[in-house]
N, C-alpha and C positions, 0 to 999 in steps of 0.2 A: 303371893304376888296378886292386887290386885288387877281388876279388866281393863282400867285404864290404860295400867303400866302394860300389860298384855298387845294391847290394840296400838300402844304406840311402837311395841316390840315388830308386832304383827307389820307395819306401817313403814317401817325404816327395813325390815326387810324388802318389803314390796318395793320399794322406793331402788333399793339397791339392784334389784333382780331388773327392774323397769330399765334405769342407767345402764346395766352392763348390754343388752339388748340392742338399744340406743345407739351405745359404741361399738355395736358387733365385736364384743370380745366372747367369744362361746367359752375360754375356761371358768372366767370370772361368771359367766352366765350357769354356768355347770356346777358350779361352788355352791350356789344356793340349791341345789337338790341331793336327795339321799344317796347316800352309796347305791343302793339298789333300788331302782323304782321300776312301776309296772308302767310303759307308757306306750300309745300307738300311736302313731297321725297314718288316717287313711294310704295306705298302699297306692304305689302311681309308679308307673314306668317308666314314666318320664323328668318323674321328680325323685331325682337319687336319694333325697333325706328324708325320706317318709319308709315307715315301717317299725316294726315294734324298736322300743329303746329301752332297756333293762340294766344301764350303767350311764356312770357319768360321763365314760369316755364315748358312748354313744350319741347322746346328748353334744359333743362338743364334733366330733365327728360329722353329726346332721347340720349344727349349725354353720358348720364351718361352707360345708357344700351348701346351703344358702345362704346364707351371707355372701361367698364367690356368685351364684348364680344370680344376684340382682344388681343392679345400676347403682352405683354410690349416689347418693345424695337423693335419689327420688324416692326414698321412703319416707312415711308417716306413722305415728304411733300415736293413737288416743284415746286413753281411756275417760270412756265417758260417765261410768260407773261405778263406784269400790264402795263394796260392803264388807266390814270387819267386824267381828264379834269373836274376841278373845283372839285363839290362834290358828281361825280359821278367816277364809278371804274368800270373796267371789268378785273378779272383775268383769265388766262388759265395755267393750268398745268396738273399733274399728283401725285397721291398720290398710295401708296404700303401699305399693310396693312395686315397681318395673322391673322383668325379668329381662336379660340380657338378649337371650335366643330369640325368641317371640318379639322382642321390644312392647310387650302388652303390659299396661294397668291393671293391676290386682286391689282393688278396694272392699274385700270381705269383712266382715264386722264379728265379733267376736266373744263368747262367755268362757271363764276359767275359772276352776277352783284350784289357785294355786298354790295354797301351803298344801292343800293333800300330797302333792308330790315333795314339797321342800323340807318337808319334818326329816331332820337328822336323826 
């Protein structure tokens, strides 16, 4: 296969993983990662879906508890950056998001290496 056909491979996953996100669907979002992955988002007390993730059902579990704990429609998602080379990715952007409780704007911005987690 050559890097083209790679990088478009690479591109239409991304593209998929980006849309299910989008639609807060966490299993269709969980579909694109491995059976077993090594993953953290910093620990918080007050944020239930933060903590290591080490399955898909993990993964759809955390999402699920965020996606419930934000305001329908006041999210944003943008990436401002995608770099691909073969079947690996690096996004950067920025994402906007209102929590329910707080009613507070979250506009963090953001680097991922995302197929390191999604290799089946």
């Amino acid at each position: 296969m050559n890097s083209s056909t790679t990088d478009q491979q690479t591109q239409a996953i991304l593209n998929g993983f980006y849309k299910s996100v989008a639609e807060k669907n966490p299993e269709t979002v969980a579909s694109f990662f491995s059976d077993k992955i090594d993953g953290y988002l910093p620990k918080s007390n007050i944020l239930p879906w933060t903590g290591k993730l080490v399955s898909k059902s993990d993964i759809v579990k955390a999402l699920t508890l965020l996606f419930d704990a934000h305001v329908d429609g006041g999210d944003q998602l943008e990436v401002g950056h995608l770099f691909i080379d073969g079947n690996e990715a690096a996004a950067f952007g920025k994402f906007q998001d209102w929590l329910k409780k707080q009613v507070k704007n979250f506009q963090p911005h953001f680097a991922s290496g995302l197929p390191s987690l999604m290799v089946k």
